[in-house]
N, C-alpha and C positions, 0 to 999 in steps of 0.2 A: 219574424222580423229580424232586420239586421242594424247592428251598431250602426248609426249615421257615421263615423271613420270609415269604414269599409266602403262605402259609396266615394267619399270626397277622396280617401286615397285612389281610387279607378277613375276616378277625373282628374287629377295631379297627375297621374301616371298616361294616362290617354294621352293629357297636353303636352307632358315633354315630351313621348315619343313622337308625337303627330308636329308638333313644335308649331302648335294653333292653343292661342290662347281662349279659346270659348269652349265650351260647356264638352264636357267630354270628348276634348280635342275634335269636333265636328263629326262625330262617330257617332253613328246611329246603333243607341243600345237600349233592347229588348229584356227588361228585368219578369220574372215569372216564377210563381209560387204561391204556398196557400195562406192566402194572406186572413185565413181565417184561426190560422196554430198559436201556441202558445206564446208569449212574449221569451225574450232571449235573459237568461238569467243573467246576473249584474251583481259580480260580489259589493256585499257590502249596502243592498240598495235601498232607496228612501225614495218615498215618491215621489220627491219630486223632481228628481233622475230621472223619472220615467220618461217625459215628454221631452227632455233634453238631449236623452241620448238614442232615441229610437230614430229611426232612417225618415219616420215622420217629420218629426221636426228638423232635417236637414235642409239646405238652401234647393235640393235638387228635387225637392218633392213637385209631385205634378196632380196638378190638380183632376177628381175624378173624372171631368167630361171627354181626359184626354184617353182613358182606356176604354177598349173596346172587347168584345165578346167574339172571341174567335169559336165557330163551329167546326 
C-alpha cells in the first residue's frame, strides 16, 4: 500500500506539466502491485490513521469493477 500523498502528489504533478486541470492531467495511468502485502509502516500509528492515510481512502480510488484480470 501506498501513502494516499504519493498518489495526489502524481496528479498535482501530472496537471501542471500537462497544464490540464482533471484527474491526472488527462494521462492514462496503470498502477500495479500485490495488493495483498503488508500495510506500509506509519511512525507513530493509531488506528485510526490507518483508513486516513492509506491510498484507499484517497479521492483517486476506483472502485473494484474498474480492474480487470490481465492474462
Amino acid at each position: 500500500m501506498a501513502h494516499k500523498r504519493a498518489l495526489e502528489a502524481l496528479d498535482r504533478t501530472l496537471q501542471d506539466i500537462r497544464e490540464r486541470n482533471c484527474l491526472m492531467g488527462g494521462v492514462a495511468v496503470l498502477l500495479a502491485g500485490d495488493f495483498r502485502q503488508t500495510l506500509p509502516v506509519i511512525p507513530r500509528f493509531r488506528d485510526r490513521h490507518l483508513q486516513t492515510n492509506l491510498m484507499l481512502a484517497s479521492r483517486h480510488r476506483i472502485s473494484g469493477d474498474t480492474f480487470k484480470k490481465l492474462r
